[in-house]
KOLMAR-278308 format. One line per field, with one value per atom (N, C-alpha, C): residue number from 1; residue in three letters; atom name; z negated, x, y. Coordinates in steps of 0.2 Angstrom, whole numbers. Example, Ala and Ser with C-alpha at 12.3 -4.5 7.8 and 13.67 -1.06 7.14 Angstrom:
BEGIN
n <- c(1  1  1  2  2  2)
res <- c(ALA  ALA  ALA  SER  SER  SER)
atom <- c(N  CA  C  N  CA  C)
zz <- c(-39  -39  -39  -35  -36  -39)
xx <- c(66  62  66  64  68  64)
yy <- c(-28  -22  -16  -11  -5  0)
***
This chain:
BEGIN
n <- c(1  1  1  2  2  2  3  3  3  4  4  4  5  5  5  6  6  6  7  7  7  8  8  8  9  9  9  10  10  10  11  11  11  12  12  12  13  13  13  14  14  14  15  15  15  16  16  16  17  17  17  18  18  18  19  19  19  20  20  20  21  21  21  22  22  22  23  23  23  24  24  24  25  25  25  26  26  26  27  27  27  28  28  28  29  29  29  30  30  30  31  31  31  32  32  32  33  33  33  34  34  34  35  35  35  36  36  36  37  37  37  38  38  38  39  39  39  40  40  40  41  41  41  42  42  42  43  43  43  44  44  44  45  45  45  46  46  46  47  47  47  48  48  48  49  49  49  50  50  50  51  51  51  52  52  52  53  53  53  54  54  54  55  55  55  56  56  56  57  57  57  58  58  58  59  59  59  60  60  60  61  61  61  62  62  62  63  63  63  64  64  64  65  65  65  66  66  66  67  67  67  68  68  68  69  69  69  70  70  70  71  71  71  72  72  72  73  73  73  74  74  74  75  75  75  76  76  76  77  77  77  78  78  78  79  79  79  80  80  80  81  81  81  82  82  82  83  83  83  84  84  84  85  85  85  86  86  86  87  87  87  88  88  88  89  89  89  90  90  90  91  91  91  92  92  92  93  93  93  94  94  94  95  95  95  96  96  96  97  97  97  98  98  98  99  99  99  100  100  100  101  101  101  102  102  102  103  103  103  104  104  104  105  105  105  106  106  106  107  107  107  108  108  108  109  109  109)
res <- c(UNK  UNK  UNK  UNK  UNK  UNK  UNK  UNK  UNK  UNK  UNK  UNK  UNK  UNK  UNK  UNK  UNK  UNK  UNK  UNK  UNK  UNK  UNK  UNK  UNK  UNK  UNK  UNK  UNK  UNK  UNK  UNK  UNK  UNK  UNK  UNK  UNK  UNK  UNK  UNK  UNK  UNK  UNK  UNK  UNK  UNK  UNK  UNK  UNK  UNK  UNK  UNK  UNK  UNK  UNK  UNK  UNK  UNK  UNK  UNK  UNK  UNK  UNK  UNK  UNK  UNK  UNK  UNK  UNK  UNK  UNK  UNK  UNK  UNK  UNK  UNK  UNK  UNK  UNK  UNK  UNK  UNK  UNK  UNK  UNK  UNK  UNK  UNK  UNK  UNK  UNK  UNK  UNK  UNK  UNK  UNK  UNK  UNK  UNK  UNK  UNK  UNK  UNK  UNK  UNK  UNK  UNK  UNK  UNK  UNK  UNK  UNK  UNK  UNK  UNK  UNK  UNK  UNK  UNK  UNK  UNK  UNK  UNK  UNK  UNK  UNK  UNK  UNK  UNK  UNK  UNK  UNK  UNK  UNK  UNK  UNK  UNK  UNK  UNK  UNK  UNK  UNK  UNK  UNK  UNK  UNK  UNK  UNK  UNK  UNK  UNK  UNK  UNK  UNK  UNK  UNK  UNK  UNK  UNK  UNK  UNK  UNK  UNK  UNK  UNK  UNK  UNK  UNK  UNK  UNK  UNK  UNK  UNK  UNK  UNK  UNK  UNK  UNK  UNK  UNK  UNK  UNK  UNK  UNK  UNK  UNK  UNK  UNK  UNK  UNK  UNK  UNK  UNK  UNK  UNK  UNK  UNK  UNK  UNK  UNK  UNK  UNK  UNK  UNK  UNK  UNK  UNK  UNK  UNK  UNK  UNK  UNK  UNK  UNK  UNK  UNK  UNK  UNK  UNK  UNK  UNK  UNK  UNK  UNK  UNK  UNK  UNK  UNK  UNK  UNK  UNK  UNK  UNK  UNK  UNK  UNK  UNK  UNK  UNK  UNK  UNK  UNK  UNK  UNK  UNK  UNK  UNK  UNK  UNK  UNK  UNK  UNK  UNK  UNK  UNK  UNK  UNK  UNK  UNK  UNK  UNK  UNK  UNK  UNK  UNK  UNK  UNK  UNK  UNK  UNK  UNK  UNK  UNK  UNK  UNK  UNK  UNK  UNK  UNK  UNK  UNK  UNK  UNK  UNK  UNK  UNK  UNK  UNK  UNK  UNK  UNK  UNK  UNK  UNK  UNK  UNK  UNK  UNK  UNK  UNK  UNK  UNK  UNK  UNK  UNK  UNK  UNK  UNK  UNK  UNK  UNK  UNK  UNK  UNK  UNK  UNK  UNK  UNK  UNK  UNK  UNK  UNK  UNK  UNK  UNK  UNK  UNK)
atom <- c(N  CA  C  N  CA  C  N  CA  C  N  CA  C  N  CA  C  N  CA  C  N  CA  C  N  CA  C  N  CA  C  N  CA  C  N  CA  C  N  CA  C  N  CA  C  N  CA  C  N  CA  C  N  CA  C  N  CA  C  N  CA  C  N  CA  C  N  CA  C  N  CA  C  N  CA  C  N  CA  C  N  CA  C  N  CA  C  N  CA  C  N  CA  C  N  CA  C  N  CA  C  N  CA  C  N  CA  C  N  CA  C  N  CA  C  N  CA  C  N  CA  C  N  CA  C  N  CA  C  N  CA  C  N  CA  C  N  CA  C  N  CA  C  N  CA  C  N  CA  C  N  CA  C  N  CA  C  N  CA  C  N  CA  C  N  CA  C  N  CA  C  N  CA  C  N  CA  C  N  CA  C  N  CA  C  N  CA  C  N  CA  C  N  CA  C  N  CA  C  N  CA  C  N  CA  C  N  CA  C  N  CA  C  N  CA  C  N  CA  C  N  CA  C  N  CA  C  N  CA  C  N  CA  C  N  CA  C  N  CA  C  N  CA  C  N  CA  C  N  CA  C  N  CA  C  N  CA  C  N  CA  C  N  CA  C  N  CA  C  N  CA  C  N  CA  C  N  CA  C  N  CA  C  N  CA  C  N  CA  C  N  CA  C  N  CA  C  N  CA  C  N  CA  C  N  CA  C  N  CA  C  N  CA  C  N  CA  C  N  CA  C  N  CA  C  N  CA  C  N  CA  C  N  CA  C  N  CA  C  N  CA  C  N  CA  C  N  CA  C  N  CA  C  N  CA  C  N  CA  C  N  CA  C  N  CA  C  N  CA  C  N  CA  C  N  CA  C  N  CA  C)
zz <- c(0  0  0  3  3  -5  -5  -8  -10  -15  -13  -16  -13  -16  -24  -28  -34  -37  -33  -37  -37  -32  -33  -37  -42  -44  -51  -52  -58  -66  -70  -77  -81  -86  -89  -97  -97  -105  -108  -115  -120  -120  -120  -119  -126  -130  -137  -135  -131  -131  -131  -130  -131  -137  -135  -142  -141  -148  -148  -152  -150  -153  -156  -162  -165  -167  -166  -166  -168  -175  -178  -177  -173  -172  -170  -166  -165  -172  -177  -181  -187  -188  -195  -194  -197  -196  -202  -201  -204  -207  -214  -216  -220  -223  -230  -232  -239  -245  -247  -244  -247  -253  -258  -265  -267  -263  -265  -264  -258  -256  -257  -261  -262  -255  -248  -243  -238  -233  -230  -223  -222  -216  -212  -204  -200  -197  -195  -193  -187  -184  -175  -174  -166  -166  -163  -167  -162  -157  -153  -147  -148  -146  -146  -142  -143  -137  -132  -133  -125  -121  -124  -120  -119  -124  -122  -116  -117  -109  -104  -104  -98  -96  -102  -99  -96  -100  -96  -88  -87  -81  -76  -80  -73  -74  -77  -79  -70  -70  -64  -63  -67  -69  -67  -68  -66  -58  -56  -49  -48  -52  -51  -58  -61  -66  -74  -77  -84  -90  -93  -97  -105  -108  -116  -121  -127  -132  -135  -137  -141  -147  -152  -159  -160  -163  -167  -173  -176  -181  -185  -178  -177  -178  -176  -174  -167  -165  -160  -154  -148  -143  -137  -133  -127  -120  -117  -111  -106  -101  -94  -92  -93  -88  -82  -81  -72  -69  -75  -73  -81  -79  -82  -83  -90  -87  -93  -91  -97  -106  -105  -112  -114  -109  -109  -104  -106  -102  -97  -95  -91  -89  -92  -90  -86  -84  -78  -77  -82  -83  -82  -83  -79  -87  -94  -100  -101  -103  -104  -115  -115  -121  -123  -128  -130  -131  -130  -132  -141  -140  -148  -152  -151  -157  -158  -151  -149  -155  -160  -164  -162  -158  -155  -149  -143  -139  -134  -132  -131  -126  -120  -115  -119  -118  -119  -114  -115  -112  -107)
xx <- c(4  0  4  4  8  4  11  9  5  0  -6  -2  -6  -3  -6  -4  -2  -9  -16  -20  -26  -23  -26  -23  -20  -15  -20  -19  -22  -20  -24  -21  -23  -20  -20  -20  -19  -16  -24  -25  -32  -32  -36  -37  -41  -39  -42  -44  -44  -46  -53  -57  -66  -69  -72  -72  -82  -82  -88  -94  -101  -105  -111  -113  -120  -125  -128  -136  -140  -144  -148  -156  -156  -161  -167  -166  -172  -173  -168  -169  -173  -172  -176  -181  -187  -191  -189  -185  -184  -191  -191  -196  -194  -195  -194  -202  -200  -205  -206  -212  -213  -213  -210  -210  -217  -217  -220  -227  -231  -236  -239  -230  -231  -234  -231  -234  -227  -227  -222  -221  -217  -216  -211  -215  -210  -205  -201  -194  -194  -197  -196  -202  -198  -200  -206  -210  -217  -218  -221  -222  -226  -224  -229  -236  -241  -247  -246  -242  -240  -236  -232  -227  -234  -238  -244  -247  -248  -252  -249  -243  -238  -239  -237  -235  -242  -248  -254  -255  -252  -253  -248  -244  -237  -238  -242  -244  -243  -242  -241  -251  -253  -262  -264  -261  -267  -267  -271  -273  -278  -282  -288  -291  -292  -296  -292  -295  -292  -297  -296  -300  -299  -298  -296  -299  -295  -299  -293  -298  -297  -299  -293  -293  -293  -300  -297  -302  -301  -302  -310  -315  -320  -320  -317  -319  -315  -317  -315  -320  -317  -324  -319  -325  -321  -323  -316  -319  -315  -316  -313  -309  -303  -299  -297  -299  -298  -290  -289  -283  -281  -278  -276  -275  -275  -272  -265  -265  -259  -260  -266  -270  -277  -279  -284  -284  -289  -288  -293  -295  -301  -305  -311  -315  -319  -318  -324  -332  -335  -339  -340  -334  -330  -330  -328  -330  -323  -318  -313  -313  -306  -305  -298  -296  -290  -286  -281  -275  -273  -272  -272  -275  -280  -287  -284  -282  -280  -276  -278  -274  -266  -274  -271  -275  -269  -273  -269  -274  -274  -280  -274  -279  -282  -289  -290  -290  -291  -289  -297)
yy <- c(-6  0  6  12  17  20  25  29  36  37  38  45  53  59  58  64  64  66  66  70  62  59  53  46  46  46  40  35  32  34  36  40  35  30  28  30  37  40  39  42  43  48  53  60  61  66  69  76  78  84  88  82  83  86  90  91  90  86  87  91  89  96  92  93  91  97  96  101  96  102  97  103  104  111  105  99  94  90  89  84  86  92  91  101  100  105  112  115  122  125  128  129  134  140  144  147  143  146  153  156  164  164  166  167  169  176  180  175  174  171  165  161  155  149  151  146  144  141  139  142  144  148  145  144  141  144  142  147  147  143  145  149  153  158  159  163  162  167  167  171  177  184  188  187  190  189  192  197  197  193  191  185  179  177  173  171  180  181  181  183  184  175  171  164  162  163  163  163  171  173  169  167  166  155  152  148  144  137  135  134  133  131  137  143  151  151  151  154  159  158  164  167  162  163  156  157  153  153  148  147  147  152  152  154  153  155  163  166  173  172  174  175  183  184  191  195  197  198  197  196  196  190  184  179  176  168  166  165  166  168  164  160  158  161  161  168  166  167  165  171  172  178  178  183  185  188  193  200  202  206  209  216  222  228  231  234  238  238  239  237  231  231  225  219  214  208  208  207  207  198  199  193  191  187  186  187  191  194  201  203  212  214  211  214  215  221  221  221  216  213  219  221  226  222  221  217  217  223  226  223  220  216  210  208  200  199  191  191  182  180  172  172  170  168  159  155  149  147  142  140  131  134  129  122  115  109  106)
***
């Protein structure tokens, strides 16, 4: 066999240079106790409602319209969303919702 160039080359040595990484971010669930409140507080991050919405709108499932539930201080109400504006949501009824009020929002299944 001739000689093969130098970068094809069979390397026999052990290499120690890896360095490895542990994350325990999947393994166990973060929680801090409010003193004050005495309850349990999740530590991951929760979403604005406006990020909600955004994900909503840009959702592979949104095409025209959607189906969710609004949480707000009223109560929960389920409404179909059509659009969107700078301040309100718009329903497929033509009734606009404030965002502002919005406390939770969720597509339902």
């Amino acid at each position: 066999m001739k000689d093969l160039p130098e970068m094809y080359h069979h390397i026999s040595k052990d290499f120690h240079n890896n360095e490895k990484v542990y994350s325990s971010i999947y393994n166990k669930k973060e929680s801090i106790i409010d003193k004050v409140k005495n309850k349990i507080i999740d530590n991951k991050k929760e979403y604005t409602i406006e990020q909600k919405i955004y994900n909503i709108f840009n959702s592979p499932n949104y095409i025209y319209k959607m189906d969710v539930v609004i949480v707000t201080d009223e109560g929960k109400v389920n409404k179909r969303i059509v659009g969107k504006t700078r301040t309100n949501l718009i329903t497929m009824d033509g009734e606009y919702i404030p965002i502002n009020k919005i406390r939770d929002i969720y597509v339902t299944r």
